[in-house]
Every structure is written in C-alpha cells, then in structure tokens.
PQR file with spaces between the fields and no chain letter, atoms N, CA, C, O and H, PARSE charges and radii, in Angstrom:
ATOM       1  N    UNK     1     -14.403  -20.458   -3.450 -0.4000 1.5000
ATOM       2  CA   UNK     1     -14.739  -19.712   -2.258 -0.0000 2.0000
ATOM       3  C    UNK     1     -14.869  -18.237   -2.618  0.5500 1.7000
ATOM       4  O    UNK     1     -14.045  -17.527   -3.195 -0.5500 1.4000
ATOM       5  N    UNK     2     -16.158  -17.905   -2.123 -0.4000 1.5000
ATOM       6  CA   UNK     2     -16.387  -16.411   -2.784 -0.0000 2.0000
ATOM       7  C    UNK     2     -16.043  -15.377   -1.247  0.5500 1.7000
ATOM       8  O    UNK     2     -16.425  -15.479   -0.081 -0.5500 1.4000
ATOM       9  H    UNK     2     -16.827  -18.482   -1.655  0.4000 1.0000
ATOM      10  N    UNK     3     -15.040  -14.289   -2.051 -0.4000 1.5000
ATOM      11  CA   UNK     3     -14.716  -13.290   -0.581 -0.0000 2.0000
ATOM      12  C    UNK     3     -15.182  -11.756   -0.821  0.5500 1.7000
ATOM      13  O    UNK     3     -14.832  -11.009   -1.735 -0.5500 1.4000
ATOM      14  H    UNK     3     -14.729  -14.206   -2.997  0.4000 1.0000
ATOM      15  N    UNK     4     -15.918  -11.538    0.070 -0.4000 1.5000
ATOM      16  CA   UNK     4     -15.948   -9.944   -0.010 -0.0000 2.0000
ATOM      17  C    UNK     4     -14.820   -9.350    0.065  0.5500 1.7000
ATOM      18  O    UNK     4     -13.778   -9.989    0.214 -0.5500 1.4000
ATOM      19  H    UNK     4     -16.202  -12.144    0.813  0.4000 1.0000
ATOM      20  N    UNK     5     -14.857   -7.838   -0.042 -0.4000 1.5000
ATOM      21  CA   UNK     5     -13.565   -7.029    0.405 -0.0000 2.0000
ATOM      22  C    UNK     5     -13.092   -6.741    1.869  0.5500 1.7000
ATOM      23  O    UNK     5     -11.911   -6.637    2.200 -0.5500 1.4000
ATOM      24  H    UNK     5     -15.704   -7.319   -0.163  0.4000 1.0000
ATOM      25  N    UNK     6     -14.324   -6.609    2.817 -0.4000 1.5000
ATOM      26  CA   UNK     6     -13.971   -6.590    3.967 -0.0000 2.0000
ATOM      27  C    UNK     6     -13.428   -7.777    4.734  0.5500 1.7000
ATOM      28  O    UNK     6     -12.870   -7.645    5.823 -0.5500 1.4000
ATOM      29  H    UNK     6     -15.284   -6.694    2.548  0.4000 1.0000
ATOM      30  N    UNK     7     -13.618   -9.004    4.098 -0.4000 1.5000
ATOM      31  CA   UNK     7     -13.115  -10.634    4.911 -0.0000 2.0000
ATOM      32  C    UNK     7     -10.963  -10.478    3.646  0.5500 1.7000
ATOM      33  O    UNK     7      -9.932  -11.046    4.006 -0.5500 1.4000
ATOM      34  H    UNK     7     -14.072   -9.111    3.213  0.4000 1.0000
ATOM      35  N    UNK     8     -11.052   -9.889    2.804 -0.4000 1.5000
ATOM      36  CA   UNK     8     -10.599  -10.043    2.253 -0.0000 2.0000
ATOM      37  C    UNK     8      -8.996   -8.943    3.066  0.5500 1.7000
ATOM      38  O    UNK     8      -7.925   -9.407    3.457 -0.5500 1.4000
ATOM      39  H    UNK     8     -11.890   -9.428    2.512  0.4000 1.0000
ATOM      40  N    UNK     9      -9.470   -7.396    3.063 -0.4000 1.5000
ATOM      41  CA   UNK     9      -8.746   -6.848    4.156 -0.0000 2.0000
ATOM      42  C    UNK     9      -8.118   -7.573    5.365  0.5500 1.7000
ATOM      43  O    UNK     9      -6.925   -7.742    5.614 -0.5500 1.4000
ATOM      44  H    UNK     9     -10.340   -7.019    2.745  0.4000 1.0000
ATOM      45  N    UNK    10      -9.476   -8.053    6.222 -0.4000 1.5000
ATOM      46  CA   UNK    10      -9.253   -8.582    7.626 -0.0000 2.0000
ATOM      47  C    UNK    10      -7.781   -9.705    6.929  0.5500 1.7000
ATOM      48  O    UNK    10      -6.632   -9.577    7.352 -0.5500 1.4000
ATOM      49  H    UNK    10     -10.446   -7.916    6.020  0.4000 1.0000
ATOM      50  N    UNK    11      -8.019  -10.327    6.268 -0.4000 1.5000
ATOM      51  CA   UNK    11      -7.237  -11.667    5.874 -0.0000 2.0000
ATOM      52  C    UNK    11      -5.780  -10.504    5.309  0.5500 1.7000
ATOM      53  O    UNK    11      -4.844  -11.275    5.098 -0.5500 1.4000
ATOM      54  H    UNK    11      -8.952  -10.431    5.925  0.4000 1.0000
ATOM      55  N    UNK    12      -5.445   -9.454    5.101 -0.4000 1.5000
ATOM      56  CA   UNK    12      -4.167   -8.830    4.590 -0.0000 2.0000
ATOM      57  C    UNK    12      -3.930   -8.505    5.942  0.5500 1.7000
ATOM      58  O    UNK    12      -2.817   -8.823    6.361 -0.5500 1.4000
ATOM      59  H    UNK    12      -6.205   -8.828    5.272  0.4000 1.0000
ATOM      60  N    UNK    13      -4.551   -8.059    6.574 -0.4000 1.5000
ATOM      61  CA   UNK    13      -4.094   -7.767    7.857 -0.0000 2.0000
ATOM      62  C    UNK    13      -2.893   -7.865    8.972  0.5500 1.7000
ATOM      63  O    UNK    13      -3.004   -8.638    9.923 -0.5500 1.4000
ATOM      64  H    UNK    13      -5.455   -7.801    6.233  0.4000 1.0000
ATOM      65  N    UNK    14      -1.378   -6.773    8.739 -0.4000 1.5000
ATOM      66  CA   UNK    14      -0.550   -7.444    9.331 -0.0000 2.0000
ATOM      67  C    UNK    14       0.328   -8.385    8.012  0.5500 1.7000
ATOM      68  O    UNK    14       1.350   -9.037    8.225 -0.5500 1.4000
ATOM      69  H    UNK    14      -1.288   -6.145    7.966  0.4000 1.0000
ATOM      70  N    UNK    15      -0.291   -8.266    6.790 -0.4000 1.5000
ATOM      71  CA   UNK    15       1.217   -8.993    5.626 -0.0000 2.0000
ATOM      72  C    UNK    15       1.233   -8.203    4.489  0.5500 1.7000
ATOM      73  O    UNK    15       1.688   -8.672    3.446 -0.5500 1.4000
ATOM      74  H    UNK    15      -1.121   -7.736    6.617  0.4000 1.0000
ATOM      75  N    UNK    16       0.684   -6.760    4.550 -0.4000 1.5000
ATOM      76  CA   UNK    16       0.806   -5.869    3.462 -0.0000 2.0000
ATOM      77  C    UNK    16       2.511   -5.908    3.169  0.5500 1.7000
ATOM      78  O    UNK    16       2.788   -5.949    1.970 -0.5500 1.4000
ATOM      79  H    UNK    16       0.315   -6.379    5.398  0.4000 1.0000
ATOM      80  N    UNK    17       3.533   -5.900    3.997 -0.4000 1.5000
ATOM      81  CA   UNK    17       5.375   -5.763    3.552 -0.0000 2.0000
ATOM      82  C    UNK    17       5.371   -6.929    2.737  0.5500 1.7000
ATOM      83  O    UNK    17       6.035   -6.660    1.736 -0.5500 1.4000
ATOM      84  H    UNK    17       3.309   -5.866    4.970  0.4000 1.0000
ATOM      85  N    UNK    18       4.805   -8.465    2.667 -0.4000 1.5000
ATOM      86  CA   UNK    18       5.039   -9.237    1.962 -0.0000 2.0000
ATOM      87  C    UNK    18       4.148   -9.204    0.738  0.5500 1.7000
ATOM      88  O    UNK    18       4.614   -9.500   -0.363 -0.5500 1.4000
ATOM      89  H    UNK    18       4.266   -8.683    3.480  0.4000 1.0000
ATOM      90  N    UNK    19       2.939   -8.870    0.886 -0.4000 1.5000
ATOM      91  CA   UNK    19       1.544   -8.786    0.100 -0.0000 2.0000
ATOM      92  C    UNK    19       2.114   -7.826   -1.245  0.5500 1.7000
ATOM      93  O    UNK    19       1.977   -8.270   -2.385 -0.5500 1.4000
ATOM      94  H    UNK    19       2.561   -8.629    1.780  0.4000 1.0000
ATOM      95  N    UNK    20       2.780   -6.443   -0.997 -0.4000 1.5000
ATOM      96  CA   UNK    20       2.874   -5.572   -1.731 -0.0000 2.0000
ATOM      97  C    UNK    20       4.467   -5.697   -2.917  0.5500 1.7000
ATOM      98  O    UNK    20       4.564   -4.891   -3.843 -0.5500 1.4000
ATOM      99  H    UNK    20       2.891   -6.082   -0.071  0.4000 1.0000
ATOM     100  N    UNK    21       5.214   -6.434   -2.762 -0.4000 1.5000
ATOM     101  CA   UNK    21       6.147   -6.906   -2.712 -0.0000 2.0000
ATOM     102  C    UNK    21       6.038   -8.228   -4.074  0.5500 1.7000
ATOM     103  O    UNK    21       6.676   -8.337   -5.121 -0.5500 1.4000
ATOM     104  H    UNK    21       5.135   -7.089   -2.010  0.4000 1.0000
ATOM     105  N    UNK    22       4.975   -9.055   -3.489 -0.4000 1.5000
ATOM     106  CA   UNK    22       4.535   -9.941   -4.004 -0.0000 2.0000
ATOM     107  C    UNK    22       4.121   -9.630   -5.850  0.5500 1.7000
ATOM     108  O    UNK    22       4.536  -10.177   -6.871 -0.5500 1.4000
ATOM     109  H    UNK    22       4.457   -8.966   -2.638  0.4000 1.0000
ATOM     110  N    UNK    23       3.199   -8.582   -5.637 -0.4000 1.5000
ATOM     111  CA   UNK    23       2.349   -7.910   -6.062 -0.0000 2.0000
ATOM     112  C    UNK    23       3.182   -6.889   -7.798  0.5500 1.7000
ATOM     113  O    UNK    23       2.940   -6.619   -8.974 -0.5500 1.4000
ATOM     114  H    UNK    23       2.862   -8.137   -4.807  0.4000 1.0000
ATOM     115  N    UNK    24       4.331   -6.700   -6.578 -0.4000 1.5000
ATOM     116  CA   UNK    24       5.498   -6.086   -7.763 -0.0000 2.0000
ATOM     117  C    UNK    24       5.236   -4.774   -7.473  0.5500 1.7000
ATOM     118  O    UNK    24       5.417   -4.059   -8.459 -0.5500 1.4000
ATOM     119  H    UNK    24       4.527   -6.919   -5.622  0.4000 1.0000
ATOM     120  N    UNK    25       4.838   -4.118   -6.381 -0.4000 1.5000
ATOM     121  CA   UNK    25       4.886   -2.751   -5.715 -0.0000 2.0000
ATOM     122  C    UNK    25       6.078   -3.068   -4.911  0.5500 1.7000
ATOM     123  O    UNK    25       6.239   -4.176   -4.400 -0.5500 1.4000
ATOM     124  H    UNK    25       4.691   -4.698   -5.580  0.4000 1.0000
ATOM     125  N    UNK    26       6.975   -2.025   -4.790 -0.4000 1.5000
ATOM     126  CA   UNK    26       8.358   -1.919   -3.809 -0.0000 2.0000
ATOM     127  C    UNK    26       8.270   -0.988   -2.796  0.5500 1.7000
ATOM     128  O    UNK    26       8.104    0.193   -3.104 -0.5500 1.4000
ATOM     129  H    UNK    26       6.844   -1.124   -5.205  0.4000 1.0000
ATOM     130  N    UNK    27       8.354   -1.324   -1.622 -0.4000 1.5000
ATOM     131  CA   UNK    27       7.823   -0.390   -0.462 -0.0000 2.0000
ATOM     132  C    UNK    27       9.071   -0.884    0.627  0.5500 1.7000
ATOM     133  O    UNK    27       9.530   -2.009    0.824 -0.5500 1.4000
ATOM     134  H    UNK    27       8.488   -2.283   -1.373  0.4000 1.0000
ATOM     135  N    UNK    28       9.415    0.433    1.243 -0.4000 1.5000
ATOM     136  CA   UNK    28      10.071    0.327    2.465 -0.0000 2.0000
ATOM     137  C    UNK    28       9.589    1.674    3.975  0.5500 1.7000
ATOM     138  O    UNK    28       9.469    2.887    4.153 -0.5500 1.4000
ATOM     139  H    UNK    28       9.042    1.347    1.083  0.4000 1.0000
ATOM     140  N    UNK    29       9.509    0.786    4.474 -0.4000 1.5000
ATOM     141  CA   UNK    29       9.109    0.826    5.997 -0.0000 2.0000
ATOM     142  C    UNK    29       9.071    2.547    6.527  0.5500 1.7000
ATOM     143  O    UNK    29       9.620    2.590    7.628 -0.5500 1.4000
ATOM     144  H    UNK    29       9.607   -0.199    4.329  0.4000 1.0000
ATOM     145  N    UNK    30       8.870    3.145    6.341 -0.4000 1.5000
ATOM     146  CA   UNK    30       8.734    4.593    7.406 -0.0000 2.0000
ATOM     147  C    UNK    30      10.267    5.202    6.326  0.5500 1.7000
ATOM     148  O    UNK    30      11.219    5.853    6.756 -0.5500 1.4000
ATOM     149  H    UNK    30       8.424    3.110    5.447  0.4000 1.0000
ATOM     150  N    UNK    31      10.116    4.863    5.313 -0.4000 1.5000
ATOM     151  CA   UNK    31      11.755    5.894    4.657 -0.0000 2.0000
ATOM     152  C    UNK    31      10.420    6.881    3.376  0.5500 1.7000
ATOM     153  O    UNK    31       9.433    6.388    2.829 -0.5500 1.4000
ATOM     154  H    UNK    31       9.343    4.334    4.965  0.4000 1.0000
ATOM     155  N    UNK    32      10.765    7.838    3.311 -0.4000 1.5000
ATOM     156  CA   UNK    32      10.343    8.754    1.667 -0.0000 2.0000
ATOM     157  C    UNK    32      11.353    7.833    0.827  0.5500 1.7000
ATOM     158  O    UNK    32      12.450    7.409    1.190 -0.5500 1.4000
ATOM     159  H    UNK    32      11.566    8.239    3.755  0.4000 1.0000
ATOM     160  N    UNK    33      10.704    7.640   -0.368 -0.4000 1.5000
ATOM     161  CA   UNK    33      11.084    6.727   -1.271 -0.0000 2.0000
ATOM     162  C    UNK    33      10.423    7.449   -2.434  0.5500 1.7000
ATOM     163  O    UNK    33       9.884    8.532   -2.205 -0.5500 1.4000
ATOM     164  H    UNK    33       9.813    7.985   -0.663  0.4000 1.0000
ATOM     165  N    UNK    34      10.417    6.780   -4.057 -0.4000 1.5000
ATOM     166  CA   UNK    34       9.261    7.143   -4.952 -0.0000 2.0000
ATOM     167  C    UNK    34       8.173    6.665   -4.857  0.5500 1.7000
ATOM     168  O    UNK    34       7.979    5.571   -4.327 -0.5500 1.4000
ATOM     169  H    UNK    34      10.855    5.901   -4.243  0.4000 1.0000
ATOM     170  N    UNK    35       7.364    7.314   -5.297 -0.4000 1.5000
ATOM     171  CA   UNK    35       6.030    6.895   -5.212 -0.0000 2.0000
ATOM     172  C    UNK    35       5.466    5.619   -6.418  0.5500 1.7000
ATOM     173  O    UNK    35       5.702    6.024   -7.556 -0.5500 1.4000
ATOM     174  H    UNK    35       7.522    8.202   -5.727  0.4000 1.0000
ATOM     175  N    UNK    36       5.081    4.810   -6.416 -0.4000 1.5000
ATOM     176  CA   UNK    36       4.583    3.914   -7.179 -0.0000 2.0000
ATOM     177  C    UNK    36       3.405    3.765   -7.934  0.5500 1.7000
ATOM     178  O    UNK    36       3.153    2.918   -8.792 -0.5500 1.4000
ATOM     179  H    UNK    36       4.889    4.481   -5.492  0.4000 1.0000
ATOM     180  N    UNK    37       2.677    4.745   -7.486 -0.4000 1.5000
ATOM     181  CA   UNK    37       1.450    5.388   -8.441 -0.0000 2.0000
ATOM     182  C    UNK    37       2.026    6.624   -9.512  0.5500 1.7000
ATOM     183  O    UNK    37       2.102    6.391  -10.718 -0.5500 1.4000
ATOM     184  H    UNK    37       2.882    5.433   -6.789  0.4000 1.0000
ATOM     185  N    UNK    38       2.285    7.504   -9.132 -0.4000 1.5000
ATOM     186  CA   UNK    38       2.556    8.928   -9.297 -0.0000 2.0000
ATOM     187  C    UNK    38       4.227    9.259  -10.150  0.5500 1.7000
ATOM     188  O    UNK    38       4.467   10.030  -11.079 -0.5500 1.4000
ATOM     189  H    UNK    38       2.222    7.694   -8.152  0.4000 1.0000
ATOM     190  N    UNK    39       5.123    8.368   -9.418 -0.4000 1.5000
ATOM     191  CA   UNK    39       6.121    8.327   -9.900 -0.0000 2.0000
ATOM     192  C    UNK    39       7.011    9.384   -9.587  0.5500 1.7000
ATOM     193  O    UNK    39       7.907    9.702  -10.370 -0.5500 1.4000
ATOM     194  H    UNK    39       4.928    7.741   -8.663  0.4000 1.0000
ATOM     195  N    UNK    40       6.765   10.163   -8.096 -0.4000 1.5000
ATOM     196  CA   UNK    40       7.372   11.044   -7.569 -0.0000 2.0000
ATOM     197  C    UNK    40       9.033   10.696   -7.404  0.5500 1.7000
ATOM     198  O    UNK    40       9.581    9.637   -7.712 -0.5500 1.4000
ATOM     199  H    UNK    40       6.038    9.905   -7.460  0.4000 1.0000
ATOM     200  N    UNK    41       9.520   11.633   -6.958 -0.4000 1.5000
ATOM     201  CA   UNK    41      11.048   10.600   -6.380 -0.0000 2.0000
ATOM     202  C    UNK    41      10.926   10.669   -5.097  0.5500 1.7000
ATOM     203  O    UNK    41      11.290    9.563   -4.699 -0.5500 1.4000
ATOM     204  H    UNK    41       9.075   12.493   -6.707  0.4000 1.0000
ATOM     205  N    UNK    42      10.599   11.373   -4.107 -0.4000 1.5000
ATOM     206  CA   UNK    42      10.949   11.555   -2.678 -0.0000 2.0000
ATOM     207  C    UNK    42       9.671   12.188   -1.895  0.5500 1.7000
ATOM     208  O    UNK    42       9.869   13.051   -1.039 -0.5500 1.4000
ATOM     209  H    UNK    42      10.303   12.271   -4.430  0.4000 1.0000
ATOM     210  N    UNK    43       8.075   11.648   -2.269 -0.4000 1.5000
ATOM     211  CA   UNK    43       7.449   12.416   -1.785 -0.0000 2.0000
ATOM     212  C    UNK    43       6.152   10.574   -1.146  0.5500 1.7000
ATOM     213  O    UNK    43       5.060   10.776   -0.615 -0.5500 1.4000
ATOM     214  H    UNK    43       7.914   10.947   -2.963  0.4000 1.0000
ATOM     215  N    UNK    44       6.492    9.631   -1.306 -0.4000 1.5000
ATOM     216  CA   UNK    44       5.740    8.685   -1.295 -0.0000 2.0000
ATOM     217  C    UNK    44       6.676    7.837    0.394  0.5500 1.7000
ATOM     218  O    UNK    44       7.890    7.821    0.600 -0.5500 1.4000
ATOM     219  H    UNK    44       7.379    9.466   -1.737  0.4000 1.0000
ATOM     220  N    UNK    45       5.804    7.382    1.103 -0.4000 1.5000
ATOM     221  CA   UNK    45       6.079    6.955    2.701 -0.0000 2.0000
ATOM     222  C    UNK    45       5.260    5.902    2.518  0.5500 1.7000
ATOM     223  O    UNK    45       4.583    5.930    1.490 -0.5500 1.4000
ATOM     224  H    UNK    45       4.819    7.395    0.935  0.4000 1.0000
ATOM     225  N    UNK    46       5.091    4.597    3.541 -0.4000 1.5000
ATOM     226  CA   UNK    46       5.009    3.375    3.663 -0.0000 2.0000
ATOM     227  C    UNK    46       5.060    3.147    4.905  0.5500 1.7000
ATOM     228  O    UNK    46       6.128    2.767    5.384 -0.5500 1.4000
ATOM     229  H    UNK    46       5.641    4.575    4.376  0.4000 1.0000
ATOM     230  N    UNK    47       3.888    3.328    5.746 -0.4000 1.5000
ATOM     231  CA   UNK    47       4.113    3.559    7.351 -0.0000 2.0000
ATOM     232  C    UNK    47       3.447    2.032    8.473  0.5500 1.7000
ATOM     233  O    UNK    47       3.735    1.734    9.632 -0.5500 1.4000
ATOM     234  H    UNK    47       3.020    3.636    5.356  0.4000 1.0000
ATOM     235  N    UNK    48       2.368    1.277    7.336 -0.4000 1.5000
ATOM     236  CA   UNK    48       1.376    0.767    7.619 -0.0000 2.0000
ATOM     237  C    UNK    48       1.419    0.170    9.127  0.5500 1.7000
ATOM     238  O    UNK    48       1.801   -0.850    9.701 -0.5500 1.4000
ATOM     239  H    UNK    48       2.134    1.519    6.394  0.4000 1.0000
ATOM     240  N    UNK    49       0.839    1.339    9.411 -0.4000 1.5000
ATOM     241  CA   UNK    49       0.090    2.005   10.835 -0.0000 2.0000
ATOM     242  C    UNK    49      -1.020    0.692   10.910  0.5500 1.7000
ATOM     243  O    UNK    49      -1.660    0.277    9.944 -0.5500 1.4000
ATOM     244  H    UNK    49       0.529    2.168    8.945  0.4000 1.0000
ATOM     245  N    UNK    50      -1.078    0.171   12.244 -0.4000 1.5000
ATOM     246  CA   UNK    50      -1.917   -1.119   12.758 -0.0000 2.0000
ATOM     247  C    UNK    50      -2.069   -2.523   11.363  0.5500 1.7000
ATOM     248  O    UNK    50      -2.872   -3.435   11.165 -0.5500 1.4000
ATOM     249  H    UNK    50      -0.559    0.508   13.029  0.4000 1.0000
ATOM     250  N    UNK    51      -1.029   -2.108   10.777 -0.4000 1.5000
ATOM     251  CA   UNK    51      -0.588   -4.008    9.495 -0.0000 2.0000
ATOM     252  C    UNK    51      -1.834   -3.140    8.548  0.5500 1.7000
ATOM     253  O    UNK    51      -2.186   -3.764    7.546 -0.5500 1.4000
ATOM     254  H    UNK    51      -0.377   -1.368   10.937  0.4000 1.0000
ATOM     255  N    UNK    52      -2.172   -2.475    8.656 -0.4000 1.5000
ATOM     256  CA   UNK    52      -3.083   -2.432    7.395 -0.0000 2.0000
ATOM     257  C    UNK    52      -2.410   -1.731    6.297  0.5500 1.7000
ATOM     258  O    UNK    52      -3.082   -1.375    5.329 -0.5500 1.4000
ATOM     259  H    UNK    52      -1.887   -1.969    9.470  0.4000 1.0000
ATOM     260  N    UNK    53      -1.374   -1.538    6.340 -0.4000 1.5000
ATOM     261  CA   UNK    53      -0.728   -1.292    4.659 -0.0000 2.0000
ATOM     262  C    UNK    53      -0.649    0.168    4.301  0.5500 1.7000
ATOM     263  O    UNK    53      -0.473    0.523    3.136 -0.5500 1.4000
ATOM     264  H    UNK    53      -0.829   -1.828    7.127  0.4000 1.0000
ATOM     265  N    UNK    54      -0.802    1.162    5.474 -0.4000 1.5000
ATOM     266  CA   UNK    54      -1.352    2.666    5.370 -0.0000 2.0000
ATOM     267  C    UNK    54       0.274    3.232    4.460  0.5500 1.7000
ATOM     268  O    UNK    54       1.372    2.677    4.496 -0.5500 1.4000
ATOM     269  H    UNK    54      -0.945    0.874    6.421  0.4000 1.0000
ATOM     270  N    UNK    55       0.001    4.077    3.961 -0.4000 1.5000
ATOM     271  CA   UNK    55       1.038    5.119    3.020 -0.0000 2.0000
ATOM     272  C    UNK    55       0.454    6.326    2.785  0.5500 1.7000
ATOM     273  O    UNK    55      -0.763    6.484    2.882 -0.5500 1.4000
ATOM     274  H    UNK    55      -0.891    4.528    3.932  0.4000 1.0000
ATOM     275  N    UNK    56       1.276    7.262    2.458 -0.4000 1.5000
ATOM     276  CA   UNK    56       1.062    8.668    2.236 -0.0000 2.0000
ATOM     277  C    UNK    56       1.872    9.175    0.892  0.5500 1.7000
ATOM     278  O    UNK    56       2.982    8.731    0.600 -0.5500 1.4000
ATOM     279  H    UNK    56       2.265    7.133    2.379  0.4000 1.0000
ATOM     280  N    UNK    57       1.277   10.014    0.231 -0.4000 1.5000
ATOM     281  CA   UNK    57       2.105   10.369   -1.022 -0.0000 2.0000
ATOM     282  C    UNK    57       1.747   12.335   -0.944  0.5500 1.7000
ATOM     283  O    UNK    57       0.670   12.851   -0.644 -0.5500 1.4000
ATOM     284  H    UNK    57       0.375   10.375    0.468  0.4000 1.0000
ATOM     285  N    UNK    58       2.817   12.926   -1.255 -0.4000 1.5000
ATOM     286  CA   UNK    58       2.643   13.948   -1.058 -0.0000 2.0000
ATOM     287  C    UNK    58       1.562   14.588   -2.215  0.5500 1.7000
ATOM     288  O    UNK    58       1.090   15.716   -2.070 -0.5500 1.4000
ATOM     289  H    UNK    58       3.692   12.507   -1.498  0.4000 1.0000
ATOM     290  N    UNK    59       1.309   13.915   -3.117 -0.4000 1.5000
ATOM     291  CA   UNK    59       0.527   14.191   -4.615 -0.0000 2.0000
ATOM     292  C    UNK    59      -0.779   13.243   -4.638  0.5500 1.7000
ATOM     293  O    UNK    59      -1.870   13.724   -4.943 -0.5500 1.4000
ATOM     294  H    UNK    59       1.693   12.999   -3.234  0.4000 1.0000
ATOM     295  N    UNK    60      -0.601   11.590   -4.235 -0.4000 1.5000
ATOM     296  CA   UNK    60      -1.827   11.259   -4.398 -0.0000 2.0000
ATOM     297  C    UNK    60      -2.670   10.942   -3.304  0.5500 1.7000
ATOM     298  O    UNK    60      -3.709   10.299   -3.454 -0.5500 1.4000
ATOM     299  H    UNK    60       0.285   11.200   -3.987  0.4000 1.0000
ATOM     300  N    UNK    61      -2.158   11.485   -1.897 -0.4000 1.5000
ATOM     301  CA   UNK    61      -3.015   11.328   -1.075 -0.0000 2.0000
ATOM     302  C    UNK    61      -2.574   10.238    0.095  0.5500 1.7000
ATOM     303  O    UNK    61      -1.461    9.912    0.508 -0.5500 1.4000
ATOM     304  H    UNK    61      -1.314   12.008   -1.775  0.4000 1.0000
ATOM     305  N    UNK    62      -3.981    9.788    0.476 -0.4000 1.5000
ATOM     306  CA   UNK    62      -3.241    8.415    1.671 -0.0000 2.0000
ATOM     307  C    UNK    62      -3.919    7.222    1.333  0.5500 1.7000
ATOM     308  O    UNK    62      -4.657    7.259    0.349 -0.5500 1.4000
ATOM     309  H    UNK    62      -4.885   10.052    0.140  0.4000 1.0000
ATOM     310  N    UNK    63      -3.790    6.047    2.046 -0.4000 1.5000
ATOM     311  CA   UNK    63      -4.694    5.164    1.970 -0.0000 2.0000
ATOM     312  C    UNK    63      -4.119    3.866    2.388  0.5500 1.7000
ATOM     313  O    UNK    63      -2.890    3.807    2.431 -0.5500 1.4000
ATOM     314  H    UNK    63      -3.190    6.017    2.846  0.4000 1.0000
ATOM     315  N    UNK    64      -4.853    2.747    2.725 -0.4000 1.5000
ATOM     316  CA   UNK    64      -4.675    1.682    3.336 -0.0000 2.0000
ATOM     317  C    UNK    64      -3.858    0.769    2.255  0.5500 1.7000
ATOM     318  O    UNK    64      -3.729    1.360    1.182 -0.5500 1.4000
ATOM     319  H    UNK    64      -5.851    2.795    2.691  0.4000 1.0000
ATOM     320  N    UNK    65      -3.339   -0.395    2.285 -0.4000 1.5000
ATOM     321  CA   UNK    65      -2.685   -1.514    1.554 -0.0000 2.0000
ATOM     322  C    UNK    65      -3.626   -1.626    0.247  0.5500 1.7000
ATOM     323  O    UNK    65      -3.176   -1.588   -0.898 -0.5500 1.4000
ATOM     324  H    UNK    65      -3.444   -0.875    3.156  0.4000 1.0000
ATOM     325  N    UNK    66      -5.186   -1.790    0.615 -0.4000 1.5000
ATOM     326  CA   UNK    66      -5.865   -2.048   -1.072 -0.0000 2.0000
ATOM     327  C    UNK    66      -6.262   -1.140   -1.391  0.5500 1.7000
ATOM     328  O    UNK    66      -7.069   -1.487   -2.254 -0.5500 1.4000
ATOM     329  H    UNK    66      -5.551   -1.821    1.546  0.4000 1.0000
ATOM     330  N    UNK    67      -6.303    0.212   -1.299 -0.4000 1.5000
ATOM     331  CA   UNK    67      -6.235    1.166   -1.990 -0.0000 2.0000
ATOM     332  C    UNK    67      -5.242    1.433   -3.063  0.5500 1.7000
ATOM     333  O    UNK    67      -5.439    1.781   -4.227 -0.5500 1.4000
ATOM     334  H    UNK    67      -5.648    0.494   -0.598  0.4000 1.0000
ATOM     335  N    UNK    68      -3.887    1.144   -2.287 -0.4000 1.5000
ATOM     336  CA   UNK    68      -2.844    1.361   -2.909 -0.0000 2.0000
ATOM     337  C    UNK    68      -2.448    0.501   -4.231  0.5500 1.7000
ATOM     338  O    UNK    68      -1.923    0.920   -5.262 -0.5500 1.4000
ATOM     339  H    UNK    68      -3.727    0.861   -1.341  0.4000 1.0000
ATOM     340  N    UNK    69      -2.791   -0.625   -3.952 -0.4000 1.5000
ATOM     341  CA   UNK    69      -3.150   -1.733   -4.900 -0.0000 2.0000
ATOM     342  C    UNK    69      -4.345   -1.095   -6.082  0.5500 1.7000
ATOM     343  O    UNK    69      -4.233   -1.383   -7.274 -0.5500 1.4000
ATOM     344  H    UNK    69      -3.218   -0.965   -3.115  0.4000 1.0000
ATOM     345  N    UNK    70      -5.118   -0.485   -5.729 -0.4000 1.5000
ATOM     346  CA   UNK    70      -6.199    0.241   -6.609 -0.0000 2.0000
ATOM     347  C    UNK    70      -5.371    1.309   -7.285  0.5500 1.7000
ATOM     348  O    UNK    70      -5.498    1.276   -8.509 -0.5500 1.4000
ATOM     349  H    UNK    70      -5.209   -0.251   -4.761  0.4000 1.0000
ATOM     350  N    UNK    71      -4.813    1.952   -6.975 -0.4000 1.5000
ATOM     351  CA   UNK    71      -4.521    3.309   -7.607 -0.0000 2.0000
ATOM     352  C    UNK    71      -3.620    2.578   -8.462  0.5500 1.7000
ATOM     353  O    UNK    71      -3.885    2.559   -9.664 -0.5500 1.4000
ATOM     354  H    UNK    71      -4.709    1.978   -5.981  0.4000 1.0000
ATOM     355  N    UNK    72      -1.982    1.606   -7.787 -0.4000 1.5000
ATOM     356  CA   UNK    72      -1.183    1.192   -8.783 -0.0000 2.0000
ATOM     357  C    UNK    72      -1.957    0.313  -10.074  0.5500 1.7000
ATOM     358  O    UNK    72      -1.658    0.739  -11.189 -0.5500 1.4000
ATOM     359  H    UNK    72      -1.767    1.621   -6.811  0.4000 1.0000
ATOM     360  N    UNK    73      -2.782   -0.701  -10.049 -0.4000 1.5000
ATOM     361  CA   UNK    73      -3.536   -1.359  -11.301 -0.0000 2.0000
ATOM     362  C    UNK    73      -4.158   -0.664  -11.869  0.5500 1.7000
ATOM     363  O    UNK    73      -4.111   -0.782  -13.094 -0.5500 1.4000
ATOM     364  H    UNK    73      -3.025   -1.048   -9.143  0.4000 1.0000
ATOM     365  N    UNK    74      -5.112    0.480  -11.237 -0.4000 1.5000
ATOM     366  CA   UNK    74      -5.723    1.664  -12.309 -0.0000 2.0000
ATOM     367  C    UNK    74      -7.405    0.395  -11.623  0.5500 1.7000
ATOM     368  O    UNK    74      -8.548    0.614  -12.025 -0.5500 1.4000
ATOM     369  H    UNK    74      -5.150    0.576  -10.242  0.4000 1.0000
C-alpha cells in the first residue's frame, strides 16, 4: 500500500505521545525538557496543539510531529 505524506499525517493524527516514543524520541506534554534534535537542556516544549505533534525549541524552531521526526533522523 503506497501512502503519501499528507494521508500519512492525517493517519498520526491525535497519536504523536505514542508515535514519538515509539520512534525512540522522549517527549513530555507542555514541560521544557531537552531538546532531541539540538541537545539543549531546558529550551525544547512538546505542546502538540490539535494531536498533530506541534513542539517548539528555543534554537531549532517549531514544527508539527513529522517534522520533528525529520530534523531528529537528519
């Protein structure tokens, strides 16, 4: 079964806390934590605003659940 990225989103939708986890990224809920790209200590958040996986890093920016997945694999 072949998936685009956008059927592929819709389908994370709402399980990025288990998805990211899975994945071997460690994320907790609305706390500053380290960052998992960047490797900050206290500047990386985990808010995901409407299940889509949203985070903020004070160094690399913002972005949805597969972004974040992009930046951590390179």
């Amino acid at each position: 079964m072949k998936m685009n990225v956008t059927a592929t989103v819709s389908h994370a939708l709402g399980h990025w806390p288990r998805i990211l986890p899975a994945l071997g990224i460690q994320v907790l809920k609305n706390r500053h934590q380290p960052c998992p790209v960047c490797g900050g200590s206290d500047r990386f958040r985990f808010d995901d605003r409407e299940g889509r996986g949203t985070w903020y890093c004070n160094q690399c920016g913002a972005g949805d659940g597969l972004k974040l997945v992009e930046k951590v694999f390179g």
